[in-house]
Structures are given as structure tokens and as C-alpha cells.
C-alpha positions as CSV (number, residue, x, y, z in Angstrom):
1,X,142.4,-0.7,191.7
2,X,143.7,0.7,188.3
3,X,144.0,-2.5,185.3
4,X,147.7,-2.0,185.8
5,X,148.4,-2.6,189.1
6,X,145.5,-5.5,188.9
7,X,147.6,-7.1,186.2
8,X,151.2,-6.6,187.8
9,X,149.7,-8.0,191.2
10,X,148.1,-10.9,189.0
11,X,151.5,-11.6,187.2
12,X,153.1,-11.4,191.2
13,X,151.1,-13.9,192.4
14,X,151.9,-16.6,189.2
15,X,155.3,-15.7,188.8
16,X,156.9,-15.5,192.4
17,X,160.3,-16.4,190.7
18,X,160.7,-12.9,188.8
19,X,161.0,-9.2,189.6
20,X,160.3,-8.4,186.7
21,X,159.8,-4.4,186.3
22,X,160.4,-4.3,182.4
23,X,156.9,-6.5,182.2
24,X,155.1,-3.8,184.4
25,X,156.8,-0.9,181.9
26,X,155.4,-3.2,178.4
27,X,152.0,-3.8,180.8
28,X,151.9,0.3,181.0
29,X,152.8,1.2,177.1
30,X,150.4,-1.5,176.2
31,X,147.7,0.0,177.6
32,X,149.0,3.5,177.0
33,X,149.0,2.4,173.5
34,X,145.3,1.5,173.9
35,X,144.2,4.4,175.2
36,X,146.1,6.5,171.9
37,X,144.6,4.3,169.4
38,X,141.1,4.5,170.6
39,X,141.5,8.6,170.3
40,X,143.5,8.1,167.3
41,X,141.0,6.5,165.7
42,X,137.8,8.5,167.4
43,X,139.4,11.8,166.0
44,X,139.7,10.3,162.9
45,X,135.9,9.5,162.7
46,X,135.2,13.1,163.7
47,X,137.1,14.2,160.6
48,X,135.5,11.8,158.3
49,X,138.5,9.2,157.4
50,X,139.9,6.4,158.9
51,X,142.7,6.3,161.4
52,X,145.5,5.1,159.2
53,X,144.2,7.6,156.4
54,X,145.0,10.4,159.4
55,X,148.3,9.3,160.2
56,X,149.3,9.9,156.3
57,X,147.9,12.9,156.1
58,X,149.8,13.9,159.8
59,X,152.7,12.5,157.9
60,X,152.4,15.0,155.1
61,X,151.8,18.0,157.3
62,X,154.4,17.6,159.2
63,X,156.7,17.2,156.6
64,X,155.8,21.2,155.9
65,X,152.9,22.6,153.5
66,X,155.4,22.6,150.4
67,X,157.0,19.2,150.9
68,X,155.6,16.1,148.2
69,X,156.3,12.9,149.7
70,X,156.8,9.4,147.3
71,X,155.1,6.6,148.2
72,X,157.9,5.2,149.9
73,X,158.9,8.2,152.2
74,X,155.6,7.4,153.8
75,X,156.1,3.8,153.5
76,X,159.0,3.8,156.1
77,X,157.5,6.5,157.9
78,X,154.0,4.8,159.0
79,X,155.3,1.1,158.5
80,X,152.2,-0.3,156.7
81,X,152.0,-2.4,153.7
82,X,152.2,-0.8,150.5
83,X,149.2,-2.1,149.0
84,X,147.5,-0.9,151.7
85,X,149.2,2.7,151.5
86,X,148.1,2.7,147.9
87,X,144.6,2.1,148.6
88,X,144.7,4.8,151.3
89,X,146.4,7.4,149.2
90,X,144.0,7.1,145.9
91,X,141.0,7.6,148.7
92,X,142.3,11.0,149.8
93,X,143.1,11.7,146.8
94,X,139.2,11.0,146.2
95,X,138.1,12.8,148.7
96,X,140.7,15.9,147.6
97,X,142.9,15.7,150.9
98,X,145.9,15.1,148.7
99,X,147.0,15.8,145.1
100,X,149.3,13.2,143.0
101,X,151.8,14.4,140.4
102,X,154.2,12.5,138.2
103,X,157.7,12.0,139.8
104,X,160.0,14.0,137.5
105,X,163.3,11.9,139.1
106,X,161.4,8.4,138.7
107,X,158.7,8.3,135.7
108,X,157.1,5.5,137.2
109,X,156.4,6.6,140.6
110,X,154.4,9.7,141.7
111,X,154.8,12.8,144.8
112,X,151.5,13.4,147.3
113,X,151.1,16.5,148.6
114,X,148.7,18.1,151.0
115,X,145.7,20.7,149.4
116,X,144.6,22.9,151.4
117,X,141.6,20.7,152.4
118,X,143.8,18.0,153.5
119,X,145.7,20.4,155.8
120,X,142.7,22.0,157.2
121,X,141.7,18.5,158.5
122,X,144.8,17.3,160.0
123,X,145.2,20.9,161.9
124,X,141.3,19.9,163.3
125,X,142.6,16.4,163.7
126,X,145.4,18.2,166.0
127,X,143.8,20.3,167.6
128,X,140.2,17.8,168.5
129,X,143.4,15.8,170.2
130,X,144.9,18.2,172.0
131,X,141.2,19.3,173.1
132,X,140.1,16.1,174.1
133,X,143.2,13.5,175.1
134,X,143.5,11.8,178.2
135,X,147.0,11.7,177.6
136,X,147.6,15.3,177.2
137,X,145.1,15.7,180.3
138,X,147.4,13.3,182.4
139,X,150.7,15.2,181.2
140,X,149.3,18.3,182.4
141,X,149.8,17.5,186.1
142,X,153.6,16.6,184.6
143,X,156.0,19.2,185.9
144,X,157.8,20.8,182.5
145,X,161.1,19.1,183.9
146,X,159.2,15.7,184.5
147,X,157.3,15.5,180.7
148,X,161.6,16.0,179.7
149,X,162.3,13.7,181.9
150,X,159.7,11.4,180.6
151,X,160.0,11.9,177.0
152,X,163.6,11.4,176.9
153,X,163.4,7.9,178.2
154,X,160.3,6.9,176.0
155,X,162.9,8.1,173.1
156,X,166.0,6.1,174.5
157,X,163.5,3.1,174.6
158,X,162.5,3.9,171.2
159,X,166.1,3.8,170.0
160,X,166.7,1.1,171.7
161,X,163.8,-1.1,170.0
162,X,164.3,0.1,166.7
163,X,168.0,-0.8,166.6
164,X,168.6,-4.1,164.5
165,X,169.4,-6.9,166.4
């Protein structure tokens, strides 16, 4: 029996006073989550960095080859500390996925941008994941109408979580 229905059934049986499908939806995103962090992070091994390293520089590439993102932009984009984005940033810049220029609006802050060596590995981080994704393998039996469907309330449940409270 598949680990979600095992721990719905489980949470049945100790709980007989609930109904409770919006438990069985966090169960499912849960381990949904799981399985996208454990390819996030296996792709990101494959390209040589580490997972959170990726996710800047798939910040930066889709923000289009030209664009120079502060600090910050990225900041609120991947919600980690900023000490930590700091210490990922002056490793790609190491490892020459991403140049660092002065700000010329703000002369103590600074603009990353992707080099061509940085967006060669996040298009073979993109495309090992759409090679290799259980997710994207389990959408594929997903009528076009259904992955809509589907994405349009994983966005309206987004909304709704990010809204302040």
C-alpha cells in the first residue's frame, strides 16, 4: 500500500473524531516535497554544486541571460538567510558560474550575473530533471487539461499560504 494511504489510514484509525482531507492534501505535498528535494539535490551533485547553490543560479537564469540580480532580489526570491546567500554567491563566483560587479544605484552593494558557464550548468541542471523526474514522469499520464487543472490549484494554495495573516 503506497506511504500515503498507509499514513491517512493510520491517522483514521487514531483520530476517528476528524474528516480531515486538508491533512491527507499536507500528507501528499509533504512527501511530494520529499521526492523534489532528493532530485533537487541529486541533480545538483551531478553538476558539481550544492542544491541551494542551483536554485540561485535557476534564479538568475530565469530572470533572462542579461538580467544582474542584487543580493536581495534573490534574497526574497529563495527565502534563505543572507549570510548564507553570501557564502553561496562568493562560491560561484569561485567556481566562475557568476560574475559580481559594483551596484552603480547603491555603492555599497553589488549585481550577480550569470557567465556563460553558469548558464550552461543550470540548462544541464534543467534538462538532467526533465530527463530523469519522477514528477514529470507521473505528470505525463496527466491529461494537458488535468496538469491545468492541477497547477491552478497548487497556485491558489500557494496564494493562499503566502498571504499574511
Amino acid at each position: 500500500m503506497p506511504i500515503d494511504v498507509v499514513a491517512i489510514e493510520q491517522w483514521k484509525r487514531v483520530r476517528t473524531d476528524r474528516d480531515d482531507l486538508s491533512g491527507n492534501v499536507k500528507i501528499r505535498l509533504f512527501l511530494l516535497g520529499g521526492h523534489v528535494t532528493q532530485e533537487h539535490n541529486e541533480i545538483s551533485k551531478q553538476v558539481g554544486i550544492l542544491g541551494s547553490e542551483l536554485l540561485i543560479l535557476f534564479a538568475l537564469r530565469r530572470s533572462g541571460s542579461a538580467s544582474e540580480l542584487r543580493p536581495t532580489d534573490l534574497l526574497k526570491s529563495l527565502l534563505v538567510p543572507s549570510a548564507t546567500m553570501a557564502r553561496h554567491l562568493n562560491q560561484l563566483e569561485k567556481l566562475k558560474l557568476v560574475k559580481r560587479r559594483n551596484n552603480p544605484n547603491d555603492r555599497r552593494g553589488y549585481l550577480f550575473k550569470l557567465t556563460l558557464r553558469g548558464m550552461q550548468v543550470a540548462d544541464k541542471a534543467l534538462e538532467i530533471s526533465h530527463k530523469t523526474s519522477v514528477i514529470d514522469t507521473a505528470l505525463s499520464s496527466f491529461t494537458k487539461k488535468e496538469k491545468a487543472a492541477l497547477d491552478q490549484m497548487l497556485a491558489k494554495l500557494l496564494s493562499k499560504a503566502d498571504a499574511p495573516r
